[in-house]
C-alpha positions in Angstrom: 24.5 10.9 71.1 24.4 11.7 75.0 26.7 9.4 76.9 25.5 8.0 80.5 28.2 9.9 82.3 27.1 12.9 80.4 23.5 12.7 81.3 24.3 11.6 84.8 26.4 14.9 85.1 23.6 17.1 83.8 21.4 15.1 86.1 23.8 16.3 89.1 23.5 19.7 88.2 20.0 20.1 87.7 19.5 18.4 91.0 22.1 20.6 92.8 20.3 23.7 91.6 16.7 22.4 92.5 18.3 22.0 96.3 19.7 25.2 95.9 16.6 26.9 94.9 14.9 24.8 97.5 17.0 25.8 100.3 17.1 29.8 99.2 12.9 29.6 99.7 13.4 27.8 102.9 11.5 24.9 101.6 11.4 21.5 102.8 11.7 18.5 100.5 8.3 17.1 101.6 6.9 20.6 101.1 8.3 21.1 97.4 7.4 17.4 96.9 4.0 18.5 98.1 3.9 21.5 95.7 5.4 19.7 92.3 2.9 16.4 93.2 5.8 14.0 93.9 7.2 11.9 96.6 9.4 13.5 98.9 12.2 10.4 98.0 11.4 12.0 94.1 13.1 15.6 95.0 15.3 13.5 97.1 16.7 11.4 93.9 16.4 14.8 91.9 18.7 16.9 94.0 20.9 14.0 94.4 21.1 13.7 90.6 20.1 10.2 90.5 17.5 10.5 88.0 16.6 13.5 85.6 13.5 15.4 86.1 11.4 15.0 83.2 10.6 17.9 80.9 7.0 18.9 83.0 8.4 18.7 86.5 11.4 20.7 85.4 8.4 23.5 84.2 6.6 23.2 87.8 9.7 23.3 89.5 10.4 26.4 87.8 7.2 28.0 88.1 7.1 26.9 92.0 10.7 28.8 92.3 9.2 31.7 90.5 12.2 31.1 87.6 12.2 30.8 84.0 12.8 27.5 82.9 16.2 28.7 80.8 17.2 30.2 84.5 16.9 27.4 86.6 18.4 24.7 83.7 21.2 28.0 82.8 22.0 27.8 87.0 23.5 24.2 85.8 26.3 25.4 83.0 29.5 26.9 84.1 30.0 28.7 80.8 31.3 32.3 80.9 27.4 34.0 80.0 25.6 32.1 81.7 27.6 32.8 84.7 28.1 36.1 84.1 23.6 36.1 83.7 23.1 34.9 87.2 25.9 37.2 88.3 23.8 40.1 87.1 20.2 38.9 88.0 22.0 38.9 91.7 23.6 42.2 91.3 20.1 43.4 90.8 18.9 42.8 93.9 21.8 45.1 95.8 21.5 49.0 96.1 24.7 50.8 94.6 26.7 50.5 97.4 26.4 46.9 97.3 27.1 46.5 93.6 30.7 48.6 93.8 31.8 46.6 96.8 31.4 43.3 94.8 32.6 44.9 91.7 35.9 45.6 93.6 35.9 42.5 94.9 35.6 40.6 92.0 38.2 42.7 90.2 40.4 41.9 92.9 39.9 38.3 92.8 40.3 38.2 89.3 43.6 39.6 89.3 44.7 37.2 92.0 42.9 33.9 90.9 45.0 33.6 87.6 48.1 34.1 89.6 47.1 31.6 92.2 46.8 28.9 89.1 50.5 29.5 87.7 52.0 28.7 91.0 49.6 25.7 91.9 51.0 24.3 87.9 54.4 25.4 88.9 54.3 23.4 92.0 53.0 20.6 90.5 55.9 20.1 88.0 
């Protein structure tokens, strides 16, 4: 059974990824409200994550932002493949030299992050 806090989080995330794919297209919230045949308070309460998008406005939302529906609802998870999945679809879209600057920069940053993380629990002690 789904819990209210669960669903409202979900809700959150789906809405924060429907701004974010909003935003990236440069797209007004009366103009995608225009396109999905909503309200513009609807994509309001949506990216806000007040209410869940049902089923069929998550399928034109997806279709408007030219996305799979598993790629705009996978945008919400923060587990390691689906990360890693938009992490790749982005990757795609640079020439060589733009993939091994951001390859050494993630390394980097994963060498330092964990590091970071023992002294922040250290501290806290």
């Amino acid at each position: 059974m789904v819990t209210a806090a669960a669903a409202a989080g979900v809700a959150g995330r789906i809405g924060q990824a429907i701004l974010r794919e909003r935003t990236a297209r440069e797209l007004t919230q009366e103009q995608l409200a225009e396109l999905v045949g909503v309200e513009q308070e609807t994509i309001s309460r949506f990216e806000r994550g007040l209410v869940l998008p049902p089923l069929p406005r998550l399928i034109r939302l997806a279709d408007i932002f030219e996305l799979s529906l598993e790629a705009l609802l996978r945008g919400t998870t923060n587990r390691t493949e689906d990360v890693a999945s938009d992490i790749a679809q982005m990757l795609g879209q640079l020439d060589d030299d733009g993939r091994d600057f951001v390859r050494s920069w993630v390394a980097e940053m994963c060498e330092r992050l964990p590091h970071r993380r023992k002294k922040r629990i250290k501290r806290k002690r």
